[in-house]
C-alpha positions as CSV (number, residue, x, y, z in Angstrom):
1,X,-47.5,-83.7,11.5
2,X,-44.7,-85.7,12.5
3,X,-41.5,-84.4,14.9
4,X,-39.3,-85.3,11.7
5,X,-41.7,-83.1,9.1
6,X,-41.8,-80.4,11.7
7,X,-38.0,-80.2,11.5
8,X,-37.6,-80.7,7.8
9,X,-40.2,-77.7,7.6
10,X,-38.5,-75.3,10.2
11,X,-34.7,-76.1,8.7
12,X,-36.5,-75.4,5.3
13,X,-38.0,-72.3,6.2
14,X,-35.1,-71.0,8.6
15,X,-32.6,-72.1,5.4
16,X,-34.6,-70.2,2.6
17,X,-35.0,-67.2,5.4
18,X,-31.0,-67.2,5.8
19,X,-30.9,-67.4,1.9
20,X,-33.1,-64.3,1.4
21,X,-31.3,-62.5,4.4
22,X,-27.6,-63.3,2.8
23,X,-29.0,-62.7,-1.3
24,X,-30.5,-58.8,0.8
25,X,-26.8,-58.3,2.0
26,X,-25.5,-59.1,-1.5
27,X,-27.8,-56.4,-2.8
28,X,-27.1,-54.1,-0.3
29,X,-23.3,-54.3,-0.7
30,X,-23.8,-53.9,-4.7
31,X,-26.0,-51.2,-4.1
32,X,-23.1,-49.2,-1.9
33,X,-20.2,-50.2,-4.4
34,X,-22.3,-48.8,-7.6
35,X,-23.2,-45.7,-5.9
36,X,-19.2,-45.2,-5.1
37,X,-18.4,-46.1,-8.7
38,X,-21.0,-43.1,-9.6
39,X,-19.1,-40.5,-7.2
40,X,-15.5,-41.4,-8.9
41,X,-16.9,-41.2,-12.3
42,X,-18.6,-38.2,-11.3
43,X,-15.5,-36.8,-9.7
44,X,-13.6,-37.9,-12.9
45,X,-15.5,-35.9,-15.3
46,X,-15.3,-32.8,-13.1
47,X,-11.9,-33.1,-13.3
48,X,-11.9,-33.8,-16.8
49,X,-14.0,-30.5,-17.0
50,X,-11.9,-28.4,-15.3
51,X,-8.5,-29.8,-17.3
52,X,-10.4,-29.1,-21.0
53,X,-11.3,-25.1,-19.7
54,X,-7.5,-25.2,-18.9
55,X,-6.5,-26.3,-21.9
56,X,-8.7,-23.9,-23.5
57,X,-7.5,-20.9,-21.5
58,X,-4.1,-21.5,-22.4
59,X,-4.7,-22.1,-25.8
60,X,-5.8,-18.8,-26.2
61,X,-3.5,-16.4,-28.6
62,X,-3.8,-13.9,-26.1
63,X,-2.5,-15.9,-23.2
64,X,-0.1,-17.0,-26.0
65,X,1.4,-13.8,-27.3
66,X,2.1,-12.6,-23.4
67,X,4.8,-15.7,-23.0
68,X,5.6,-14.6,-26.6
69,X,6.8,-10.7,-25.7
70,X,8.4,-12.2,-22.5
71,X,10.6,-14.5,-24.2
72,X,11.5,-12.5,-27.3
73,X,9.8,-14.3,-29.7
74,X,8.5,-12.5,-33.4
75,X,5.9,-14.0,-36.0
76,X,7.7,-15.7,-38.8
77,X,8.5,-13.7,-41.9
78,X,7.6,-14.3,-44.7
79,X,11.2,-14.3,-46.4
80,X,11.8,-16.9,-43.7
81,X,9.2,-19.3,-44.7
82,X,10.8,-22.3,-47.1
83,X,8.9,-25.1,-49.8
84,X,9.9,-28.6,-47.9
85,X,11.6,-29.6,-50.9
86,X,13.8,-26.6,-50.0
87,X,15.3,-28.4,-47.5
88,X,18.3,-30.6,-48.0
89,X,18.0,-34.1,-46.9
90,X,20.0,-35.4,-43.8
91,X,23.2,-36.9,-44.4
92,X,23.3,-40.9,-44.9
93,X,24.6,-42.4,-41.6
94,X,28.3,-43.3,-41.7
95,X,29.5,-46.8,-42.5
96,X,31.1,-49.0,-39.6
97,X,35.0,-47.9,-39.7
98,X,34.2,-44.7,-41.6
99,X,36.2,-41.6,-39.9
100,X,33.9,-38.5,-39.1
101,X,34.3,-35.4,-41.6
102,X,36.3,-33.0,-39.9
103,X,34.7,-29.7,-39.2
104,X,37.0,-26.4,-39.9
105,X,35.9,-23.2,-39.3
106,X,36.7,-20.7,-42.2
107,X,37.1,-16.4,-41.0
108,X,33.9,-16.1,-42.8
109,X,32.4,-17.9,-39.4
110,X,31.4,-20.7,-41.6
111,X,31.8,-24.2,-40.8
112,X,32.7,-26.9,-43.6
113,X,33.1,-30.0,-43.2
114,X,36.7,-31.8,-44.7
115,X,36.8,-35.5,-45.5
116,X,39.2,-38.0,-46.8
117,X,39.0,-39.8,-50.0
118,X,38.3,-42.6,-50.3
119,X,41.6,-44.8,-51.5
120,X,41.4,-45.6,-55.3
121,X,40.5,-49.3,-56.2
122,X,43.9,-51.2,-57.1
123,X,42.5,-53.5,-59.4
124,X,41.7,-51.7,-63.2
């Protein structure tokens, strides 16, 4: 063999060994990085875990009722329960220049609101 195809040989040969050796470090890198991704998933659905049994535990009526009692608070009665029709509609918005009602307390305690008419139309 020739001194040239001797050093064609070795460069192949040392080039494909240094492309095996950096495609290995490649692998070896990937392998690290998936196994880390594993550990945080992992991680993630333990604490996902743990925040559902929380939930649950303070969903419970039990656990419920207790901040209930503390803060005063009764079941709805039944005379208290309404149809949705039942209940009157907001307002509509006022216009752009349109004064506020005014609100006037009557001894009753009730509150009504007073509003100006609106000024008849000259024309007939």
């Amino acid at each position: 063999m020739s001194g040239v195809g001797l050093v064609l040989t070795l460069v192949a040969v040392l080039s494909l060994g240094t492309g095996v050796m950096v495609f290995k470090e490649n692998v070896d890198h990937e392998r690290q990085r998936f196994a880390r991704l594993e550990r945080e998933l992992a991680a993630a659905e333990a604490a996902t875990a743990r925040l559902q049994a929380e939930l649950a535990y303070h969903q419970r009526l039990a656990y419920l009722a207790r901040f209930a009692r503390a803060l005063g608070l009764v079941p709805a009665r039944p005379t208290q329960l309404v149809e949705l029709e039942a209940v009157p509609r907001r307002p509509a918005p006022l216009a752009a220049g349109e004064p506020a009602p005014l609100l006037v307390a009557l001894p009753s305690g009730r509150r009504i609101g007073l509003a100006r008419r609106p000024a008849p139309d000259p024309t007939p």
